[in-house]
N, C-alpha and C positions, 0 to 999 in steps of 0.2 A: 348934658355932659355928666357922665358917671365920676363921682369924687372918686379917692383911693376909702375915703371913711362909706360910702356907700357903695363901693364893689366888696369888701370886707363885708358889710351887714347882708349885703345880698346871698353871697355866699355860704357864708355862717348861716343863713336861714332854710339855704338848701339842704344840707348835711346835718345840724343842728350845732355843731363845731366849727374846728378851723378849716382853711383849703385843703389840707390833705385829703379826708373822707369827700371830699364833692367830684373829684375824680373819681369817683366806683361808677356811678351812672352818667356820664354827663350826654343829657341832650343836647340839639342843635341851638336851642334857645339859652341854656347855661353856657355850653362854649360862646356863642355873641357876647354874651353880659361879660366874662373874662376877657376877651379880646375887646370888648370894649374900655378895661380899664384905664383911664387918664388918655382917651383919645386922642386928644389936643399932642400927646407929644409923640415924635416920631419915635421908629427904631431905635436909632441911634440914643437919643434924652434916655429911653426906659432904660438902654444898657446899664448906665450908671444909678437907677432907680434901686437904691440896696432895701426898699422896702417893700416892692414887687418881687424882687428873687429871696428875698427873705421869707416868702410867702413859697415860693416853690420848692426853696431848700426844704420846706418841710413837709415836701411829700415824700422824701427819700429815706433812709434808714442807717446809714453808712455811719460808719465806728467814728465813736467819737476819742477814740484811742488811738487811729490813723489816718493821717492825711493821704487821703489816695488820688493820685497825680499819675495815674493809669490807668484811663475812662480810654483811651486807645485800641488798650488789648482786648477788654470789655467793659463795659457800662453797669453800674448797677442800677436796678428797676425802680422806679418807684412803690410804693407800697400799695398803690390802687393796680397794679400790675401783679406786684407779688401772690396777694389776695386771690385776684382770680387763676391765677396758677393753682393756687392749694387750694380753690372752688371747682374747679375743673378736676383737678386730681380726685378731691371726696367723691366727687358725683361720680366720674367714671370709675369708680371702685367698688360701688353698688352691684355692679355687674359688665365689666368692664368689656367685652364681646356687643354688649347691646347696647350701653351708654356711649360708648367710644365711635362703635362703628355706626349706628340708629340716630345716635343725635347727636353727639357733638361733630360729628363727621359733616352734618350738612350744615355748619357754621363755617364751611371753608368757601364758599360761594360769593355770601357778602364781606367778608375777610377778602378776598382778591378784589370784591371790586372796589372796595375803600383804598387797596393798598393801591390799585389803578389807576383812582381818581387823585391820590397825593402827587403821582409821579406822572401824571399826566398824559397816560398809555391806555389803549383798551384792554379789558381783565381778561381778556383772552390772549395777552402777553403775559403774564404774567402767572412764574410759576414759584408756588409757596417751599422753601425748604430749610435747612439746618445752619447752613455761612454761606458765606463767601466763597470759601475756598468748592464747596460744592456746588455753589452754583456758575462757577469760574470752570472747573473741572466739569461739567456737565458739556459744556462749549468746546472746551480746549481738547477734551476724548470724544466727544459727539462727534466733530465736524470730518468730512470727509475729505482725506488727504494725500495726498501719494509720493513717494518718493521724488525726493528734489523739489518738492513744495518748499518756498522760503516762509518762513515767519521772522518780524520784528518785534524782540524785546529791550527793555532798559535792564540792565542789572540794576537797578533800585528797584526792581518788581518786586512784589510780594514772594517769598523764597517756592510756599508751595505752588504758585503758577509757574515760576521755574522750573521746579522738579516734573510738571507734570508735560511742560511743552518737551523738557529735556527726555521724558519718557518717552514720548511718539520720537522724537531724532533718536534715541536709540534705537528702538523698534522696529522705526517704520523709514527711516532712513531720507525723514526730512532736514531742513538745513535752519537754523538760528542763527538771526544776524543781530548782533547787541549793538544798541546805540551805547556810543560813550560822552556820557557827560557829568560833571564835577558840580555836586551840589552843595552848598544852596548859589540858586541863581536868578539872577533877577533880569532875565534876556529872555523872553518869549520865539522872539525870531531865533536867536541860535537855537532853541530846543527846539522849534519846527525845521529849522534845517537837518539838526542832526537826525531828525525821524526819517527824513527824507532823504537824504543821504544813504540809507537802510533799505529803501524800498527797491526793487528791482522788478523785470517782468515777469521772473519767478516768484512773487509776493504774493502770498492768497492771504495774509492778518498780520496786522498790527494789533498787538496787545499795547493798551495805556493803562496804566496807574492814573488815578482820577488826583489823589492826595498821594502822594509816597510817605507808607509807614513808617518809617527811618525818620524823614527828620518833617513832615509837611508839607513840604513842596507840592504847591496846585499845580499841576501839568497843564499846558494851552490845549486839552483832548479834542475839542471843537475845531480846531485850526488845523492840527495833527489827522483827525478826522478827514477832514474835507480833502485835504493833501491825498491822504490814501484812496478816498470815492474816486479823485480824479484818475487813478489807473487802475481802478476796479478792483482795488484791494476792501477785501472787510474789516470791520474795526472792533475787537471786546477792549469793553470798558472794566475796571475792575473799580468800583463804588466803593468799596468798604467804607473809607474813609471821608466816605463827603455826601452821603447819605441822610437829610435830617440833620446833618452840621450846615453844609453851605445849601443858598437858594437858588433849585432848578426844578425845569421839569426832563427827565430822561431823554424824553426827543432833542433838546437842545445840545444835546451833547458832543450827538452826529454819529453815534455808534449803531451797529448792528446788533451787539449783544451788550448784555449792563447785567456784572452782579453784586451783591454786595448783602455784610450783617445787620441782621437788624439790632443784635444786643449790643449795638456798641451806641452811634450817638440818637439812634431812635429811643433808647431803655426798653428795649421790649426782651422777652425772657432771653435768658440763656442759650444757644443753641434754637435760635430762631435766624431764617435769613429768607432770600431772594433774586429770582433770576428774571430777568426780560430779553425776549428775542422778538423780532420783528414778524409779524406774523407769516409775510411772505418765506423765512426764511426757517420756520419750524421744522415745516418735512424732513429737510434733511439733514436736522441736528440727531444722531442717535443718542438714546438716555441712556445717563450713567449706569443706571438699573434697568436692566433689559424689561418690555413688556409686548404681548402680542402683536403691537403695532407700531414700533420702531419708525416707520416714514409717516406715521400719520403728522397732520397741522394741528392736532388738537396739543398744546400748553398744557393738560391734564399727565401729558402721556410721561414729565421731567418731575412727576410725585409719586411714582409707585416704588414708596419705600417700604413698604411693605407695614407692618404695626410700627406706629411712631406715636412721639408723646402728643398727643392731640390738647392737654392742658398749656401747654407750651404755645400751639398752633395760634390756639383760638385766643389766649392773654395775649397776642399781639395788636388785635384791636382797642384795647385798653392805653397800649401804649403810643397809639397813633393817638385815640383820642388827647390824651397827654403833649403829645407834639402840639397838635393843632390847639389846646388852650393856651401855650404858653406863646403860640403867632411864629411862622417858618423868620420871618425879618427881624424880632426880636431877637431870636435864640440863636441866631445868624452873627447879630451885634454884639450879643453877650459874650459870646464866646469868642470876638474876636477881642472885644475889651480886658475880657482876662487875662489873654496872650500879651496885648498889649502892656496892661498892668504892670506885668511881674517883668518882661523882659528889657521893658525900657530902663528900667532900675537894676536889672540884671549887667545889662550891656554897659553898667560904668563901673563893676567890678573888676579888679587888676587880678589881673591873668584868665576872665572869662574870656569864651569866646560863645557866639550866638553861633550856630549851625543853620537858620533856619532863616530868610529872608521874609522879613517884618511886615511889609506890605500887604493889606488884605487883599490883593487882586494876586498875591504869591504863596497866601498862606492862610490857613484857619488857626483852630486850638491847638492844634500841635505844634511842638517846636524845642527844637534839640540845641544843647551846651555843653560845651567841654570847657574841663579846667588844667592851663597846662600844668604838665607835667601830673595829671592823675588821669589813670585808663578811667573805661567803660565801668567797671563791675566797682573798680574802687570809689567812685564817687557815692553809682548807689547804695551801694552797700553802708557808707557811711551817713547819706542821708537817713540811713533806715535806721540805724544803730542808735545813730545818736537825738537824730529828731522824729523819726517814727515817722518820714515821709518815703511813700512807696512811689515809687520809677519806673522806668525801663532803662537798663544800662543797650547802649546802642553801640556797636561795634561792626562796621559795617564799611563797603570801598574805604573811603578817605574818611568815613564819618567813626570818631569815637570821644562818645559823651553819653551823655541822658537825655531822655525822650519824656517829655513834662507834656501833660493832656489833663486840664481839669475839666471842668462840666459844667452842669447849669447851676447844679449843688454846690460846686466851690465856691468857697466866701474868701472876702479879700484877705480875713484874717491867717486862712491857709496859707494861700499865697507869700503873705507878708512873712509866716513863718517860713517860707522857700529861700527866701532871701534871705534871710538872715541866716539860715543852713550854707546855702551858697555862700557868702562873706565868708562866714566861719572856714569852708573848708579852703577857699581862696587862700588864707591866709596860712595855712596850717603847713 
């Protein structure tokens, strides 16, 4: 059994320091010795282990001037991430025509197939891009449609898959049928009914939200899923939000398409994302960016973006190895433990309200509050003013409050200042 005082010595003997620097290389043999720390105890024990995340808090970089409680919109990197960002940038700047395209270009190979192997798909699904929203929009403009095709969405969808299914109905003079349902909610069967409800024999996709941005809400996508197989409806998955947050692998989902960012709860750079289609169903996705071969099944054909930041591409590996040290079921507990943390002590302040149903089978790291009688912007805005903690004001159907997302980086102590922010404005 590996102690915590000898996973510490081991580590430190790697790097010659603390855990931060042992993240720049980590082999298959140093990630074991990490994941092997305090075996003996499960997920669940390490969540509340403040001397293990004490250790990973410091790989990260984030202001010690703000508490930033909007890891939702994006994540910040760790700094064995950052590094090879601005290692990748010097090298390709040597000669950036040859560096770029010569060699760092042919790190996108085993780049897919790691990301392939996390998400439990063959790397021939999988296609490397920019977010979400582009790899959502690759799908949603790809797919082949024609007038009086129905599609099923939630208005709790992510706005710009809205915009873009509401493009082709203008355009192309398909039809949008919205589910209506009132969140947070903690009824599995009503939200499969109300998907179903939607569907018709004019139905060629159902669009799911995996987490709804707004306030957390895990959608049943799996159940939702199989409901639409059965009348030969397809299904996109939109990931963003439970990518590297909750534990799966893609096929369990039950979708045809899956996209989603990686800079948000992977920490991988800025402006890094991912798209997966079934391989059966390639051919007849056209890419967002045209290229000579538009019906081909080759997954290559959803990356001709023509010059992209290839430092960016390739520090994504860096950041999966990162995931994979800190164990997908730790970082699963941890982040639900936060949530938990702050909002069961939230939930007994007068005149809070939680937005966001508690349950971890309903809910991850996110999770939305209102305080009556103060809108959206005024809450955050005063959080920020007075305690220097960053939000997202959420104003949205029936939902207006703040949208709280900490990370692996949050310490209780943040948090503890959340509440006390909260009290305060409670009262005020």
């Amino acid at each position: 059994m590996t102690s915590r005082r000898n996973f510490i010595s081991q580590v430190t003997a790697l790097a010659g320091t603390s855990l931060l620097p042992t993240f720049k290389g980590l082999s298959s043999n140093d990630l074991h010795s990490i994941q092997q720390f305090s075996p003996s105890k499960s997920a669940q024990m390490m969540a509340t282990d403040e001397d293990f995340w004490y250790q990973i808090q410091q790989a990260y970089t984030v202001s010690p001037q703000i508490i930033n409680l909007n890891n939702g919109g994006v994540s910040p990197s760790p700094t064995v991430v950052q590094n090879a960002v601005e290692r990748y940038n010097k090298f390709a700047n040597e000669a950036p025509s040859y560096f770029m395209w010569r060699i760092l270009d042919q790190g996108r190979e085993p780049l897919r197939e790691n990301l392939a192997k996390f998400s439990g798909v063959s790397s021939e699904e999988i296609a490397i891009n920019r977010n979400a929203t582009e790899a959502l929009d690759t799908v949603i403009l790809g797919l082949p449609l024609t007038r009086g095709d129905e599609i099923v969405l939630c208005k709790y969808d992510y706005p710009n898959m809205l915009h873009a299914w509401r493009q082709r109905e203008l355009r192309e003079g398909i039809k949008i049928n919205y589910v209506e349902i009132d969140l947070p909610l903690e009824n599995n069967d009503l939200i499969v009914q109300k998907y179903v409800e939607q569907m018709t024999p004019k139905t060629k996709v159902v669009h799911i939200t995996h987490i709804v941005n707004w306030n957390g809400q895990i959608m049943p996508v799996k159940r939702i899923a199989d409901e639409a197989h059965k009348r030969g409806i397809e299904v996109l998955i939109d990931g963003a939000h439970s990518f590297a947050h909750l534990m799966y692998k893609i096929p369990e989902l039950g979708g045809d398409y899956f996209g989603t960012s990686l800079h948000k709860w992977l920490s991988a750079p800025i402006g890094s994302g991912m798209l997966w289609v079934k391989k059966e169903k390639i051919s007849k996705i056209f890419p967002l960016i045209p290229n000579d071969k538009p019906n081909s099944d080759n997954i290559r054909k959803f990356e001709n973006l023509g010059t992209r930041p290839f430092m960016i591409e390739q520090a994504i590996g860096q950041a999966l190895n990162f995931q994979l040290a800190i164990g997908n079921a730790r970082k699963e507990a941890r982040l639900q433990f936060l949530k938990t943390y702050w909002t069961k002590e939230a939930s007994k302040i007068t005149k809070v309200k939680l937005n966001t149903p508690l349950k971890p089978e309903y809910s991850g790291a996110l999770s939305h509050f209102s305080i009556e009688g103060m809108e959206a912007g005024k809450i955050e805005s005063e959080l920020f003013a007075k305690y220097k903690i960053h939000t997202t004001p959420v104003k949205w159907e029936k939902l207006d409050g703040v949208r709280v997302t900490p990370h692996v980086y949050t310490t209780l102590q943040d948090l503890d200042r959340l509440l006390e922010a909260i009290n305060y404005l409670s009262k005020a």
